[in-house]
N, C-alpha and C positions, 0 to 999 in steps of 0.2 A: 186690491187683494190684501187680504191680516190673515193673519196668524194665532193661534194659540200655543202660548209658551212653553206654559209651565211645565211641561213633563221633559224629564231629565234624560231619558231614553226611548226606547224604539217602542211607538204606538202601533201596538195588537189588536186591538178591539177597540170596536165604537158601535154605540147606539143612539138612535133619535128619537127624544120623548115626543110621545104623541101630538102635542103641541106645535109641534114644529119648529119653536125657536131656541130648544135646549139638546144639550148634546154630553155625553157620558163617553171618558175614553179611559182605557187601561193599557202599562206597560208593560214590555221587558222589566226586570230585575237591576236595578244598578249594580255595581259590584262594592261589594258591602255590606247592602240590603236589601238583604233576601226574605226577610220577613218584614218589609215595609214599602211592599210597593205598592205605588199612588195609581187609585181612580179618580179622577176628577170630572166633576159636573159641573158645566161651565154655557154663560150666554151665546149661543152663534150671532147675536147680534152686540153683545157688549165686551166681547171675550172676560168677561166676570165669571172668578170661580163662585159656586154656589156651593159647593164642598166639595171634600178633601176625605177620599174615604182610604183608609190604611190598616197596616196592621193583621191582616188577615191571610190575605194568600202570597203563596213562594213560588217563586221564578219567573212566570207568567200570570196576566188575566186575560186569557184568550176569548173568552164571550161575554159578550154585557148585554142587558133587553131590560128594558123598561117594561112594568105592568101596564095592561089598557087605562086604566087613570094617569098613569105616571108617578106615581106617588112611590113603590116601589121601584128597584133595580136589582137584577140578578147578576150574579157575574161566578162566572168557572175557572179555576186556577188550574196551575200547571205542575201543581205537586203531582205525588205517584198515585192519589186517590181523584186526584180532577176535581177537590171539592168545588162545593156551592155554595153561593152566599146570599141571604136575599137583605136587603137594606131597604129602611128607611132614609130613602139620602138627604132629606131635610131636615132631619136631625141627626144626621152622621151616627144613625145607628145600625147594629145588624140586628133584625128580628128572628134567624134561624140560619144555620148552616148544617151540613152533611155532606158527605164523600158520595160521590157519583157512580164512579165507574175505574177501575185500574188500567182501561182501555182508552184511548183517545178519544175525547166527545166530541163530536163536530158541529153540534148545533144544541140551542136553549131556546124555548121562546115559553112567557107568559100566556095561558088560555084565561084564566080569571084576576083579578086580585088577589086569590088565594091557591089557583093551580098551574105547574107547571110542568113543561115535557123534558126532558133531554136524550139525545139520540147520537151514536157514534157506532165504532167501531164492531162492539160487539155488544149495543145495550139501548131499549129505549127502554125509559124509567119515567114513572108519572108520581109529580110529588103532589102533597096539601099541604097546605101550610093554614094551622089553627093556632094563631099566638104567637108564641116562639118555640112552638113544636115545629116540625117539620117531618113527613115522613112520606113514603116511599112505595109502588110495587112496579114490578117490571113487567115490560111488556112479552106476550105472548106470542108470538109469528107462529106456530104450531109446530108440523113436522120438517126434517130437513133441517139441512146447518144452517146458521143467522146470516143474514145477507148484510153485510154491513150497509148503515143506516147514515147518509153522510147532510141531508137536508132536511128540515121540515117548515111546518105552517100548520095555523086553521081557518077554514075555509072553509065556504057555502054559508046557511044559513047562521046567522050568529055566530062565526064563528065556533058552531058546533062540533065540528069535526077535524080531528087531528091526522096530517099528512105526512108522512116519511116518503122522502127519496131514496135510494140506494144505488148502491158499485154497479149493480146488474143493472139498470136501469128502471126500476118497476117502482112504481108505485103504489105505496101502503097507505089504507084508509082504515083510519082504529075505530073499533067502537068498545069505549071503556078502553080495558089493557090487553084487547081482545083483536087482531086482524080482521075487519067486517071484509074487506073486497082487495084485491089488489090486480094489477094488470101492468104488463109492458109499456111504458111510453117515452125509452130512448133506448139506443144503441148501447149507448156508453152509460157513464156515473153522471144522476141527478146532483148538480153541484148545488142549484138553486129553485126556490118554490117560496111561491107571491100568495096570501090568499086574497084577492078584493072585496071591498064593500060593498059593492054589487054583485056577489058571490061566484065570482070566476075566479078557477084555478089556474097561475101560470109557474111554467118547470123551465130550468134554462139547466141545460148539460150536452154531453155529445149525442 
């Protein structure tokens, strides 16, 4: 069994580039530096950093997700706004950032190399990203108060279709920024949602 070192305190977030043999992880805050804390991209098979990405978000980086190429990285911090970051991590740059939500986000995941979702407490938000533009609309659930949104995924064909879990346990099938269908399928809160490549959806919660 090995180990990967470098990070200096308590690892919050990790993601697996598509690839399989690279890995993305994000800290807690040292004390000190709170506007320098380290993501690192690093070999699972060589423990080689491949970058060092800093600078950017305070306190926390609680989620990280690699784009379907890999080529991109997202990651959400733990300032009051939960910004967002999206990076080029091969060249340790950030291609666009914005504030998310003032609500706790509980999930990010890339749908294109250029789209992505985030979903929490009281907000799912669908970004584009053209450049190093980046912007933004929020999703619609309709009438009724927002059911907080604590998982997602896309799933079925192509990855066409964007899923939210929630508290109540239903799940949300968007089309666009729009609720197409939703229905019951736990007791309790969706903590987790798989989509496969053979277009099955799987939910894990109570």
């Amino acid at each position: 069994q090995t180990y990967f070192t470098q990070h200096e305190e308590d690892i919050v977030s990790l993601a697996i580039h598509p690839q399989g043999h690279i890995a993305a992880t994000g800290q807690m805050a040292q004390r000190g530096k709170a506007k320098l804390i380290e993501i690192y991209v690093w070999s699972t098979t060589t423990k080689e950093v491949l970058a060092c990405l800093k600078g950017f978000h305070r306190r926390a980086v609680r989620l990280l997700g690699f784009s379907p190429s890999g080529s991109k990285l997202l990651s959400i911090g733990e300032d009051d706004d939960h910004s967002l970051a999206v990076y080029d991590w091969a060249t340790n740059k950030i291609l666009a950032s914005s504030k998310v939500d003032r609500d706790k986000v509980m999930a990010a995941e890339f749908k294109t190399e250029n789209e992505l979702v985030t979903c929490g407490v009281k907000h799912v938000r669908f970004f584009t990203l053209k450049g190093q533009n980046i912007t933004s609309q929020k999703g619609l659930m309709g009438t009724g108060s927002f059911d907080p949104q604590l998982s997602l995924t896309f799933a079925f064909k192509n990855r066409e279709t964007c899923v939210t879990g929630s508290k109540s346990g239903t799940l949300y099938f968007w089309g666009g920024r729009n609720v197409s269908k939703k229905f019951k399928a736990h007791d309790g809160m969706i903590w987790a949602l798989c989509g496969t490549k053979q277009g099955k959806l799987w939910s894990g919660g109570a």
